[in-house]
DSSP file (Angstrom, degrees, kcal/mol; ACC not computed):
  #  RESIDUE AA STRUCTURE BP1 BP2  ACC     N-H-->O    O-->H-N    N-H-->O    O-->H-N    TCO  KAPPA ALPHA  PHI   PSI    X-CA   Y-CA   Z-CA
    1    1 A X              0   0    0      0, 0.0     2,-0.7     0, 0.0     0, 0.0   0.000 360.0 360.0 360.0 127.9  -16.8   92.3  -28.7
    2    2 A X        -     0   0    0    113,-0.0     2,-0.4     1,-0.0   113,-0.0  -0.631 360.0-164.8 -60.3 100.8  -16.4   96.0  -28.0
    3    3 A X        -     0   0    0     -2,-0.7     2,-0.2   112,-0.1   112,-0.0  -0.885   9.2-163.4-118.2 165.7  -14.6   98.0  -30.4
    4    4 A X        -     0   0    0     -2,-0.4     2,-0.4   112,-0.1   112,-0.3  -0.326  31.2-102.4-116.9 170.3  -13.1  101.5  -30.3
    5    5 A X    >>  -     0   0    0     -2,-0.2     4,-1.1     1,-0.1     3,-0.6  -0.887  41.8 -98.6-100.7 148.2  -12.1  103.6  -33.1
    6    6 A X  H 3> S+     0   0    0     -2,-0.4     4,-0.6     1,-0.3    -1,-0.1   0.463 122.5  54.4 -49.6 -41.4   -8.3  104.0  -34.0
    7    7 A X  H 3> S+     0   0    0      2,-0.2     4,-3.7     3,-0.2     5,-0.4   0.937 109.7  50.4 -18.3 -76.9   -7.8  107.4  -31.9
    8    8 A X  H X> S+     0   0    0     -3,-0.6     4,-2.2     1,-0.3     3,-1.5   0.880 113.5  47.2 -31.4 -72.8   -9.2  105.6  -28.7
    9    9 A X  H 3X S+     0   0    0     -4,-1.1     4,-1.7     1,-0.3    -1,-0.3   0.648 112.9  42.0 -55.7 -24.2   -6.9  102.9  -29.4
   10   10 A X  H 3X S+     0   0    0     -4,-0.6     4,-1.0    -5,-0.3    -1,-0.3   0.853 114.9  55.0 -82.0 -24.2   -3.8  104.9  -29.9
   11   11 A X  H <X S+     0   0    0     -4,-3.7     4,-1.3    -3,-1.5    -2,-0.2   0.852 108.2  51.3 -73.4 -57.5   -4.9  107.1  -26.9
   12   12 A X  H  X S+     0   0    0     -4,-2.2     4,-0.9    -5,-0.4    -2,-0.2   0.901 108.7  47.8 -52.8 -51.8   -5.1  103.9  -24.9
   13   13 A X  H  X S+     0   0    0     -4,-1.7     4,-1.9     1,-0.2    -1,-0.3   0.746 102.0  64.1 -67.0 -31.3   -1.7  102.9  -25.9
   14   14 A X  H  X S+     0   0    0     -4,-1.0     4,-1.7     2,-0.2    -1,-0.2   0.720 102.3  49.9 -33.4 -31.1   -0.2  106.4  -25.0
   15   15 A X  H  X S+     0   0    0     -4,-1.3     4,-1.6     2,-0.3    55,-0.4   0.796 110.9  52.8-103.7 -23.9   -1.2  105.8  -21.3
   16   16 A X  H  X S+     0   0    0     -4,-0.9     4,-1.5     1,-0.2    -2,-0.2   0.999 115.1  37.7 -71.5 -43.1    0.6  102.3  -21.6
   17   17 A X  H  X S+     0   0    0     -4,-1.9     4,-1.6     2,-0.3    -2,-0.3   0.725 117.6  48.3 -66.2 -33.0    3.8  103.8  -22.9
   18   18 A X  H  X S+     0   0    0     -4,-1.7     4,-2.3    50,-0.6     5,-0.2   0.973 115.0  53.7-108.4 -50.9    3.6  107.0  -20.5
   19   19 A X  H  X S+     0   0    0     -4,-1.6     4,-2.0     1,-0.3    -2,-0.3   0.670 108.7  45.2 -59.3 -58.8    2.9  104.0  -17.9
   20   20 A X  H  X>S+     0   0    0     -4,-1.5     4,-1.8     2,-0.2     5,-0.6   0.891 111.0  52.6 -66.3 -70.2    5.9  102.4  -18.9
   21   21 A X  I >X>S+     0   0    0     -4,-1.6     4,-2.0     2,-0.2     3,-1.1   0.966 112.1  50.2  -4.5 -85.0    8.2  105.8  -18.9
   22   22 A X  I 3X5S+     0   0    0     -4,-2.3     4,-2.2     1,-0.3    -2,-0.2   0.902 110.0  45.1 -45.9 -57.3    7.1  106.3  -15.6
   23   23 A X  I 3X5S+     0   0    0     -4,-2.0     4,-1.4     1,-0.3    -1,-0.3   0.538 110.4  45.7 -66.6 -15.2    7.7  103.3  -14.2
   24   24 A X  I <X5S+     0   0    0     -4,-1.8     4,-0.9    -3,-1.1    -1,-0.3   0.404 114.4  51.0-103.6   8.8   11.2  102.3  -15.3
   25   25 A X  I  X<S+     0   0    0     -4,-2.0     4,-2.1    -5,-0.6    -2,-0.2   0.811 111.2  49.0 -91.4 -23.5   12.5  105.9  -14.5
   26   26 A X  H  X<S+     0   0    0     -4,-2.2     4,-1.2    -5,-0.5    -2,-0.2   0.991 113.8  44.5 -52.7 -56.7   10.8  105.1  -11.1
   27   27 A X  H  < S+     0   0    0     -4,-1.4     4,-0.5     1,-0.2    -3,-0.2   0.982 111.7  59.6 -53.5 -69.7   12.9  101.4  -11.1
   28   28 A X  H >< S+     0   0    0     -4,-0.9     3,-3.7     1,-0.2    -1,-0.2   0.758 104.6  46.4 -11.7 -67.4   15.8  103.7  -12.2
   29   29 A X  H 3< S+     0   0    0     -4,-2.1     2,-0.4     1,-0.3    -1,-0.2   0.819 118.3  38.3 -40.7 -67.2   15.6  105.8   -9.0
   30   30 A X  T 3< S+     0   0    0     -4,-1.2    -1,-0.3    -5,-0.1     2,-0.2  -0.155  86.9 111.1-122.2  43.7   15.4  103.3   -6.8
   31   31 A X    <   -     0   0    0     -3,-3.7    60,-0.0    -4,-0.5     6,-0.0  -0.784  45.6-158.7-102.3 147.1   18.1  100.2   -8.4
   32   32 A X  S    S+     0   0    0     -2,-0.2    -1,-0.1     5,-0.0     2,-0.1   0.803  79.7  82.8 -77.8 -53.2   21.2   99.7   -6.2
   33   33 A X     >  -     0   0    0      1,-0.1     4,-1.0     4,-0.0    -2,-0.1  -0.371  68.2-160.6 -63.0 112.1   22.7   98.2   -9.4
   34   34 A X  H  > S+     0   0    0      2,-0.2     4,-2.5     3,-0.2     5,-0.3   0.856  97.3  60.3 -76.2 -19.6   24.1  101.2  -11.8
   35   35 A X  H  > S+     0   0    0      1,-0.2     4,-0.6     2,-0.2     5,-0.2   0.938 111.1  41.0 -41.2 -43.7   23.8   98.3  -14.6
   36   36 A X  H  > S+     0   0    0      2,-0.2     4,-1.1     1,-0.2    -1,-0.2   0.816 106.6  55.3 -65.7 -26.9   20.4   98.3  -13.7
   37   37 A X  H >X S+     0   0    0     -4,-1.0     3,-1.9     1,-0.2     4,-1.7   0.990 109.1  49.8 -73.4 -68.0   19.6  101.7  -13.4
   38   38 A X  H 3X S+     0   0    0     -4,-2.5     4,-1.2     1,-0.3    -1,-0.2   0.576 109.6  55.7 -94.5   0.7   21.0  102.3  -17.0
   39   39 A X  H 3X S+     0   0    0     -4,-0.6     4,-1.8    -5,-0.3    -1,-0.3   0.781 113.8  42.1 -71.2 -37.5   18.6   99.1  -18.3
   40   40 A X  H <X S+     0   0    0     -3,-1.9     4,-1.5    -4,-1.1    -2,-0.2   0.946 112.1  45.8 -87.0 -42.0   15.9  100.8  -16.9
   41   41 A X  H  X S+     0   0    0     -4,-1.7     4,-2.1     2,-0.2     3,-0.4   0.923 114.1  55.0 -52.9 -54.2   16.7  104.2  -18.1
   42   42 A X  H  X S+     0   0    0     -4,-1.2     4,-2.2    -5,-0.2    -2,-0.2   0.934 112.3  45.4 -31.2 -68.8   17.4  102.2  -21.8
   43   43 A X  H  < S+     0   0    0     -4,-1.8    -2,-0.2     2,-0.2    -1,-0.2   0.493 107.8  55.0 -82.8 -16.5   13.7  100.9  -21.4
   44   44 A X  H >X S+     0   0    0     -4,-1.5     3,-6.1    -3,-0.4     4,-1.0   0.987 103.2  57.8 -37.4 -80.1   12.2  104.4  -20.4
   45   45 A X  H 3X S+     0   0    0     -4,-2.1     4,-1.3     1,-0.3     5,-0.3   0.787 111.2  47.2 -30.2 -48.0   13.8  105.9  -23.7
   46   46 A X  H 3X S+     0   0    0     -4,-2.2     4,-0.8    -5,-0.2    -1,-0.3   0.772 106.5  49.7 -99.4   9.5   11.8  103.4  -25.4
   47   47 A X  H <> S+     0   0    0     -3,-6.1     4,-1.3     1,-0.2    -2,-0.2   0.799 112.1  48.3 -88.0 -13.3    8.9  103.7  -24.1
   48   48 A X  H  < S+     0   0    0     -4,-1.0     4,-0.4     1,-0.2    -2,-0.2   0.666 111.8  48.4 -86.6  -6.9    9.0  107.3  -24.6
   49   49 A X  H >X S+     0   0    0     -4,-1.3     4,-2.6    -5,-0.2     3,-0.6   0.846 108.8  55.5 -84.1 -40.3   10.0  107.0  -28.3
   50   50 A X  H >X S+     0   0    0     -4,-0.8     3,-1.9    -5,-0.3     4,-0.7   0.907 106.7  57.2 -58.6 -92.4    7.0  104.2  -28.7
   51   51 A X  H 3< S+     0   0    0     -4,-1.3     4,-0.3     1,-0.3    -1,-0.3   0.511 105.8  43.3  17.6 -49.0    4.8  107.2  -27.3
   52   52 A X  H X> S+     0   0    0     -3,-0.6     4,-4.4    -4,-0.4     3,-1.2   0.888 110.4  57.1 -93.5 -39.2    5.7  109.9  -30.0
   53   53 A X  H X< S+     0   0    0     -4,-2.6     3,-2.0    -3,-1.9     4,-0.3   0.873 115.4  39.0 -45.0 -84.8    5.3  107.0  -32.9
   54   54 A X  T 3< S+     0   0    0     -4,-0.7    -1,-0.2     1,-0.3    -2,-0.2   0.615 115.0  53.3 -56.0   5.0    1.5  106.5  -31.5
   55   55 A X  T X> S+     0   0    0     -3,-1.2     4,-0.9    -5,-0.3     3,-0.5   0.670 106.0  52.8-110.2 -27.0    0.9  110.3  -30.8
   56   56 A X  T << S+     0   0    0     -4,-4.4     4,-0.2    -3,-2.0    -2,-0.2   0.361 103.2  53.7-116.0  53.4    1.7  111.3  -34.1
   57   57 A X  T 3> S+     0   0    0     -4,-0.3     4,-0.5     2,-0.1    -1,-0.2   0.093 105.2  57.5-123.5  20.2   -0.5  109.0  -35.9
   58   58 A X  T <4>S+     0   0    0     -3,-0.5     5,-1.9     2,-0.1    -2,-0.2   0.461 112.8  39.5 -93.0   3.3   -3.4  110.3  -33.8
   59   59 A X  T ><5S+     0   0    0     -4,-0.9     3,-1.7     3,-0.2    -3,-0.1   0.774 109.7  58.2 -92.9 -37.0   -2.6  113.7  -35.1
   60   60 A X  T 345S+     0   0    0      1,-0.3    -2,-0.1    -4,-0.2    -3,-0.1   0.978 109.0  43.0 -40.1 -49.8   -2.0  112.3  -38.1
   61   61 A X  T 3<5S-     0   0    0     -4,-0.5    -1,-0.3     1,-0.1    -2,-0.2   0.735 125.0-107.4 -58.2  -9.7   -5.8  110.8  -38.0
   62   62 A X  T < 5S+     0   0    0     -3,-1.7    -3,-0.2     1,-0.1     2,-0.1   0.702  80.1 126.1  64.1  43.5   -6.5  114.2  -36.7
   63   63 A X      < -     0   0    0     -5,-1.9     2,-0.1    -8,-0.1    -1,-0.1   0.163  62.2-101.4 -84.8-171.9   -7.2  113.2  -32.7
   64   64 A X        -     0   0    0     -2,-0.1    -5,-0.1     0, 0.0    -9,-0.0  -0.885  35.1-133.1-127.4  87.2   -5.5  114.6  -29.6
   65   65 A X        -     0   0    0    -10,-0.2   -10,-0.1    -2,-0.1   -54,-0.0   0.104  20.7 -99.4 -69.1 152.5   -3.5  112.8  -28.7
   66   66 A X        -     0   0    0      1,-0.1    -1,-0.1     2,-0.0   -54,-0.0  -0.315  22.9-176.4 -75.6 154.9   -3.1  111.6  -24.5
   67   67 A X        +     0   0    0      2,-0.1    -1,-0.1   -52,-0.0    -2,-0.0   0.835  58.2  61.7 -95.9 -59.1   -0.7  113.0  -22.1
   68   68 A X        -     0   0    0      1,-0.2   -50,-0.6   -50,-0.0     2,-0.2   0.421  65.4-133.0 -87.7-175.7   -1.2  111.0  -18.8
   69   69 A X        -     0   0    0    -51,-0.2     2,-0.3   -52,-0.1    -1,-0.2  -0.490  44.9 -69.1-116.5-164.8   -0.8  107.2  -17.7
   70   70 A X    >>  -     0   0    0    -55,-0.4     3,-1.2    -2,-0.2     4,-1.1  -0.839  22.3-121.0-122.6 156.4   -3.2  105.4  -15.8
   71   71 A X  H >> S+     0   0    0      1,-0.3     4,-2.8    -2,-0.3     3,-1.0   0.890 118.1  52.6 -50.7 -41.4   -4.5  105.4  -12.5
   72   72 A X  H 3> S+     0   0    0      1,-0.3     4,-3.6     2,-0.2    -1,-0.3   0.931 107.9  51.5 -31.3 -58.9   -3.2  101.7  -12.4
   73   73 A X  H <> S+     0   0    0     -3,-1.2     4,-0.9     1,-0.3    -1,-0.3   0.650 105.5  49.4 -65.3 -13.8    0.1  102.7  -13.5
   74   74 A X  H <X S+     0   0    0     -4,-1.1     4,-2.5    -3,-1.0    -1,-0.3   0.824 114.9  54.1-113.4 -29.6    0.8  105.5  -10.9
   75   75 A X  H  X S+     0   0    0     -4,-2.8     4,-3.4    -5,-0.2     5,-0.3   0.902 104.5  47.3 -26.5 -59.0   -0.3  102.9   -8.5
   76   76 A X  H  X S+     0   0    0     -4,-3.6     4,-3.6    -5,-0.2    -2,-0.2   0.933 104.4  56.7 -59.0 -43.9    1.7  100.6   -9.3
   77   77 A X  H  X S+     0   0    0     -4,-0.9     4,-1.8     2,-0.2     5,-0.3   1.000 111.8  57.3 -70.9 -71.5    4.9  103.0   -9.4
   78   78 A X  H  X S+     0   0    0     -4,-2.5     4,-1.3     1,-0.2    -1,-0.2   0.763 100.0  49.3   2.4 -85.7    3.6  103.5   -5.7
   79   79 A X  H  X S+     0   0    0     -4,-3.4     4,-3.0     1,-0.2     3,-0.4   0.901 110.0  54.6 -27.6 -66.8    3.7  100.2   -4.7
   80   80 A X  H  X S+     0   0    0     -4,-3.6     4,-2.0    -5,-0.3    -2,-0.2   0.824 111.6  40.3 -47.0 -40.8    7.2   99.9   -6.1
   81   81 A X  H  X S+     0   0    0     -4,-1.8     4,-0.7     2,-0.3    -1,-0.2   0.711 110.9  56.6-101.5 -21.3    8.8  102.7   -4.2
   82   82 A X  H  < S+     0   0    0     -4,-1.3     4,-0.3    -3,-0.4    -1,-0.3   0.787 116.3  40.4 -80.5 -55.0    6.9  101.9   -1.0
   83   83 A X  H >X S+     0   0    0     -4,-3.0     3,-4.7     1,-0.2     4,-1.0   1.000  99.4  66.8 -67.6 -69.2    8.5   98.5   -1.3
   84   84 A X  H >< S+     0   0    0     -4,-2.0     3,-0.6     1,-0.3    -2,-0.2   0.744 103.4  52.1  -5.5 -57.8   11.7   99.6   -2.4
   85   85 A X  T 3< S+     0   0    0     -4,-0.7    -1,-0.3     1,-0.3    -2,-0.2   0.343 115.5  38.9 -78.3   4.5   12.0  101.4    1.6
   86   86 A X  T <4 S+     0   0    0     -3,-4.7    -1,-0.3    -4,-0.3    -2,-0.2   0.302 101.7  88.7-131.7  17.4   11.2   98.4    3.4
   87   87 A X    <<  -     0   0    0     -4,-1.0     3,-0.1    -3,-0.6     0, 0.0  -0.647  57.1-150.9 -97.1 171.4   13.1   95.7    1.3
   88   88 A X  S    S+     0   0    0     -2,-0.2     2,-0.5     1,-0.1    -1,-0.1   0.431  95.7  48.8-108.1  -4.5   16.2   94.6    1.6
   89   89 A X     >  +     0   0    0      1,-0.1     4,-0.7     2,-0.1    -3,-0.1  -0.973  62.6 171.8-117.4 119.1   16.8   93.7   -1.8
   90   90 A X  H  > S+     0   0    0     -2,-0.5     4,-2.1     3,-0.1    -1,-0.1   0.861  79.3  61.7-102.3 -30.9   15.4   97.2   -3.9
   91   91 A X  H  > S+     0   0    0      2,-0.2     4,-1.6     3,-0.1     5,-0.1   0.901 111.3  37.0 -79.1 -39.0   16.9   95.6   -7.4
   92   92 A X  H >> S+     0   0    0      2,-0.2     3,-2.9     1,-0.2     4,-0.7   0.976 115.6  54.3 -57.8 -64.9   14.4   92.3   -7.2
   93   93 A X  H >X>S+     0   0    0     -4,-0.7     4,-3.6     1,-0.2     3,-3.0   0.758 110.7  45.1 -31.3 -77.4   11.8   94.5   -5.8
   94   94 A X  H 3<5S+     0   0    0     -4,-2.1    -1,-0.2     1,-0.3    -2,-0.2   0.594 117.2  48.8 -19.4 -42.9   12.3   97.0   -9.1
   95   95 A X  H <<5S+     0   0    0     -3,-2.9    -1,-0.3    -4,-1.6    -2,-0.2   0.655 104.7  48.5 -94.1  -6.2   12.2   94.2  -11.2
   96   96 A X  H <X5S+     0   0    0     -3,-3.0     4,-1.7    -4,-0.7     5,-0.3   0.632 116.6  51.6 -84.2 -38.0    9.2   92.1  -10.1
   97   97 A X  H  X5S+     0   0    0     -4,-3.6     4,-1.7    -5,-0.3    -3,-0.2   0.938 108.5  50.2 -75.8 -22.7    7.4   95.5  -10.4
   98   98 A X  H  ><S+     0   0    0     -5,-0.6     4,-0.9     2,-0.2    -1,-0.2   0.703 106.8  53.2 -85.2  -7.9    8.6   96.1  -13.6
   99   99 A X  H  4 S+     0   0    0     -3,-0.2    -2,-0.2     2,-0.2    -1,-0.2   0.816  99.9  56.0 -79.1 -43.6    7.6   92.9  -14.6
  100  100 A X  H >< S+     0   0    0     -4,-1.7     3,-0.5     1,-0.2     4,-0.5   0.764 108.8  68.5 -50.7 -35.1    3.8   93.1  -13.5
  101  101 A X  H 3< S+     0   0    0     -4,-1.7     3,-0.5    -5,-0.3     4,-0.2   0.883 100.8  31.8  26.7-111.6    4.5   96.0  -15.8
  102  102 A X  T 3X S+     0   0    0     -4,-0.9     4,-0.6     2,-0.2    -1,-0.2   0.197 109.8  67.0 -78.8   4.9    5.0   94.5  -18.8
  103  103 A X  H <> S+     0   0    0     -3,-0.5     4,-0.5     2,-0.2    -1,-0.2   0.540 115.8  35.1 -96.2 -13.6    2.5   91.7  -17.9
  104  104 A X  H  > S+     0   0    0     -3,-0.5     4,-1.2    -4,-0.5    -2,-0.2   0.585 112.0  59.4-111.6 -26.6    0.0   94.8  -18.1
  105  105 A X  H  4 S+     0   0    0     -4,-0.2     4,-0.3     2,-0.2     5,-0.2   0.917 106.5  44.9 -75.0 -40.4    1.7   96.2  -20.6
  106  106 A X  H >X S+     0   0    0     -4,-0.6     3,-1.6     1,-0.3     4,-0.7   0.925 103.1  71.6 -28.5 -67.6    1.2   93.1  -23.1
  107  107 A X  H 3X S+     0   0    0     -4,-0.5     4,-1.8     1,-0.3    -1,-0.3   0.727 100.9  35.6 -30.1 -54.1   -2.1   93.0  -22.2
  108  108 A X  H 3< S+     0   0    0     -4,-1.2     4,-0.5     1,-0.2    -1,-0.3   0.316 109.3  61.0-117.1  45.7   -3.3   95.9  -23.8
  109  109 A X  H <4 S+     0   0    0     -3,-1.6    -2,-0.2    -4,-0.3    -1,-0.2   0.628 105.6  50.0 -99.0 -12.8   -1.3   95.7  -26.7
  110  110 A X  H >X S+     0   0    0     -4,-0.7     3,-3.2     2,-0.2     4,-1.1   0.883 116.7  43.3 -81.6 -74.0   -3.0   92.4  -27.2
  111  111 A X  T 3< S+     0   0    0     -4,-1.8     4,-0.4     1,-0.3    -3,-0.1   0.812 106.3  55.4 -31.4 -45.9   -6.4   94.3  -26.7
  112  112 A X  T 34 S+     0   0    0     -4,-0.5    -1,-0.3     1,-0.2    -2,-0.2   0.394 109.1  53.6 -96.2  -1.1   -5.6   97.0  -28.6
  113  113 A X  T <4 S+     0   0    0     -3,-3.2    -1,-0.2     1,-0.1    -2,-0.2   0.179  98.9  65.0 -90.7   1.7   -4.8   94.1  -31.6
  114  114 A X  S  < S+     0   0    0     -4,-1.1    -2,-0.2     2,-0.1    -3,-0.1   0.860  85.1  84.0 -78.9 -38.8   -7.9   92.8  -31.2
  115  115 A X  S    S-     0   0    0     -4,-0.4     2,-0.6     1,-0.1  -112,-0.1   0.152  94.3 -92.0 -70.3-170.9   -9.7   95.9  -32.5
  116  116 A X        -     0   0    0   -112,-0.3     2,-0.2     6,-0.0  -110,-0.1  -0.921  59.3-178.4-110.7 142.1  -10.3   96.5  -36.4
  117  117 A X        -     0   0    0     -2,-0.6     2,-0.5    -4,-0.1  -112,-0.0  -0.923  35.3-109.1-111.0 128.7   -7.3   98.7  -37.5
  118  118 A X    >>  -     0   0    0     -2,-0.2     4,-1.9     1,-0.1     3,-0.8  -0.544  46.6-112.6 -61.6 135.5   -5.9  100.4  -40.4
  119  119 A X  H 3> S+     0   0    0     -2,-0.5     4,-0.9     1,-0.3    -1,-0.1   0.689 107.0  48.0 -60.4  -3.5   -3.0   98.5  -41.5
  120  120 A X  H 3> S+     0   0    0      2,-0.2     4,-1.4     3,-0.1    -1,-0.3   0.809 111.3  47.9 -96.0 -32.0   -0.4  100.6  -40.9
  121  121 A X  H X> S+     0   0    0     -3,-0.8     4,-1.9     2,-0.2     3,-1.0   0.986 112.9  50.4 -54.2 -70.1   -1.3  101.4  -37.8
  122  122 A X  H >X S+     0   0    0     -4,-1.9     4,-1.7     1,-0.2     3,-0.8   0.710 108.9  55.8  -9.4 -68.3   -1.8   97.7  -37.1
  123  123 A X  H 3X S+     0   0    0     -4,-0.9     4,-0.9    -5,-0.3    -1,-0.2   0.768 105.5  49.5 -45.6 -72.7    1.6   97.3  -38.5
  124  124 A X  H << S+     0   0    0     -4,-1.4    -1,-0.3    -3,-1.0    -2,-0.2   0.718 109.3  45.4 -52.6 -40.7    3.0   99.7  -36.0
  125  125 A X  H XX S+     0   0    0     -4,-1.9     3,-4.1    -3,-0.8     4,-1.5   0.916 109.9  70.7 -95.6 -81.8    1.6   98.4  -32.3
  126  126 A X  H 3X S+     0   0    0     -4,-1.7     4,-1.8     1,-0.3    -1,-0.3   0.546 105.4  29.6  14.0 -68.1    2.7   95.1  -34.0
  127  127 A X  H 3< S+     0   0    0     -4,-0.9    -1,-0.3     2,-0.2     4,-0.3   0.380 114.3  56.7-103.5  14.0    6.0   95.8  -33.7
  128  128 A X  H X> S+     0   0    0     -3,-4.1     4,-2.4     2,-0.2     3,-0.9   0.705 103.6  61.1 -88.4 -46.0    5.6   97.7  -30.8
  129  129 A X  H >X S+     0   0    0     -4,-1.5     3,-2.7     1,-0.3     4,-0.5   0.865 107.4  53.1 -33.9 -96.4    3.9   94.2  -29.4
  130  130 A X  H 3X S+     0   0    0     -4,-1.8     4,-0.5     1,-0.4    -1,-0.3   0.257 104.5  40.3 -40.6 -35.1    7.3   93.0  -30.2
  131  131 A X  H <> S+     0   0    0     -3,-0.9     4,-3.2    -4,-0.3    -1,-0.4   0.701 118.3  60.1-101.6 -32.8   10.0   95.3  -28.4
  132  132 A X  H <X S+     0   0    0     -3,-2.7     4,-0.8    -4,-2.4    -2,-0.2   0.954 107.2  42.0 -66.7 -77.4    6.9   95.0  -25.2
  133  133 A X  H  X S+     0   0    0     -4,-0.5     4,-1.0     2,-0.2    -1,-0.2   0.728 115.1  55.9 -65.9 -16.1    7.3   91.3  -25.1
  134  134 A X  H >X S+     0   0    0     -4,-0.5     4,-1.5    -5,-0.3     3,-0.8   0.999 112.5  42.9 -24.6 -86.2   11.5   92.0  -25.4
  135  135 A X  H 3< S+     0   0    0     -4,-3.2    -2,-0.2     1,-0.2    -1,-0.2   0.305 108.8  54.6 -64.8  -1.6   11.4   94.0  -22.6
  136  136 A X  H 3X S+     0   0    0     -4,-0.8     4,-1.4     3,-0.1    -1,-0.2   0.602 115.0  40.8 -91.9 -23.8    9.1   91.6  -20.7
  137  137 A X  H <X S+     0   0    0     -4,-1.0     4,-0.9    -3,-0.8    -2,-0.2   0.724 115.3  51.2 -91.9 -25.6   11.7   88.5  -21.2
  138  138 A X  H  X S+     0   0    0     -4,-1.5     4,-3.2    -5,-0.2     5,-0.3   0.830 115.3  40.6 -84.0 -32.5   14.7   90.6  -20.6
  139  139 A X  H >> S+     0   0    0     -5,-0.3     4,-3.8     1,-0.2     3,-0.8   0.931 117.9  50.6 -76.8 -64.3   13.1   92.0  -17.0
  140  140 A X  H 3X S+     0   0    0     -4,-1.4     4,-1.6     1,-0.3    -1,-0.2   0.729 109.3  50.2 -46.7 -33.8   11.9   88.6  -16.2
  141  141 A X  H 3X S+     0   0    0     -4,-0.9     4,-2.6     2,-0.2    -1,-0.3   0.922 110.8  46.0 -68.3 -42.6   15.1   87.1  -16.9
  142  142 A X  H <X S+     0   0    0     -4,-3.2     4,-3.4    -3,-0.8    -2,-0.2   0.859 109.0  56.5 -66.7 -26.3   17.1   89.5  -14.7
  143  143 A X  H  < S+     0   0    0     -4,-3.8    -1,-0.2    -5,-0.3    -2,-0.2   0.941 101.2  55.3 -82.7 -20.5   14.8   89.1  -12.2
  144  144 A X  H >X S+     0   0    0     -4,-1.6     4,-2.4    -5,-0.4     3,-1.3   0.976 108.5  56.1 -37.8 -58.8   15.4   85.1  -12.3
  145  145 A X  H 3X S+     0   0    0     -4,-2.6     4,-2.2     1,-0.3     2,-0.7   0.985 108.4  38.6 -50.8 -65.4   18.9   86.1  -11.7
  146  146 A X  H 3< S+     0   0    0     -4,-3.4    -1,-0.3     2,-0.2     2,-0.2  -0.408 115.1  54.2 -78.5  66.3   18.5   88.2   -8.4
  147  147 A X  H X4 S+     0   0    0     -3,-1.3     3,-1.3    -2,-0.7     4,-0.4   0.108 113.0  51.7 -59.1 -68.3   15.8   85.7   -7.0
  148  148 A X  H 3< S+     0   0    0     -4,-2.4    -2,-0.2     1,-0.3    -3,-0.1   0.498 102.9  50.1  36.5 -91.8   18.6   83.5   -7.7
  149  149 A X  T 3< S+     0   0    0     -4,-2.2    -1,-0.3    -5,-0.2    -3,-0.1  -0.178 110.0  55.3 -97.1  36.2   21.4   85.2   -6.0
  150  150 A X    <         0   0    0     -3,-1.3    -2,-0.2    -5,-0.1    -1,-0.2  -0.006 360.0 360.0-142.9 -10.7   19.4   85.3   -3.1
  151  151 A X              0   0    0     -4,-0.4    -2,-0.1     0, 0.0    -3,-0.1   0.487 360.0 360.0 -90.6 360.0   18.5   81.8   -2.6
């Protein structure tokens, strides 16, 4: 097994949370639904709050902390918006992309619990783990709903 040093790993998780940012103000734009819009705008705000937690305990450790997302992610946000102009439905769309999302976001929060950690750090992506897999059962649910209402 590969492991990284605590920096890496907070670094890593920065580009999932800026990933996450990006992408539900991206859903934002382009939901029909202003309930949706302000769910997604809700789930920006925490990804950007998640974001400042893990950049300043890589300054605490004395890092640099990361700026960007990931190539993935700005793909992805692509995808979405590019679908968004040819669907007929833009809220599903928004939410099936936001769901691959948070299936990606999980993913390396799971990775990044894999590694060896200090325990406060641990601690932290823990419960950051926790509000990710939230927001993956709340998008997955809404998007159940508009399949749904389209069937």
């Amino acid at each position: 097994m590969h492991t990284q040093d605590p920096i890496h790993t907070l670094n890593s998780l920065i580009a999932t949370c800026n990933n996450g940012d990006l992408g539900f103000n991206n859903a934002a734009e382009h939901a029909r639904s202003p309930d949706l819009r302000d769910f997604f705008l809700r789930r920006a705000q925490e990804c950007r709050q998640d974001c400042a937690q893990l950049r300043a305990e890589v300054v605490e450790l004395g890092g640099t902390p990361g700026t960007g997302g990931t190539a993935g992610g700005m793909l992805q946000r692509g995808w979405a918006a590019l679908m968004s102009m040819v669907s007929s439905d833009s809220d599903q769309t928004m939410l099936e992309a936001s769901e691959r999302g948070e299936d990606e976001a999980m993913e390396d929060y799971r990775e990044a619990l894999a590694q060896p950690l200090p325990n406060d750090i641990r601690h932290l992506i823990e419960r950051q783990y926790e509000g990710v897999k939230q927001n993956h059962a709340m998008v997955r649910a809404l998007r159940n709903q508009a399949r749904e209402m389209h069937y």
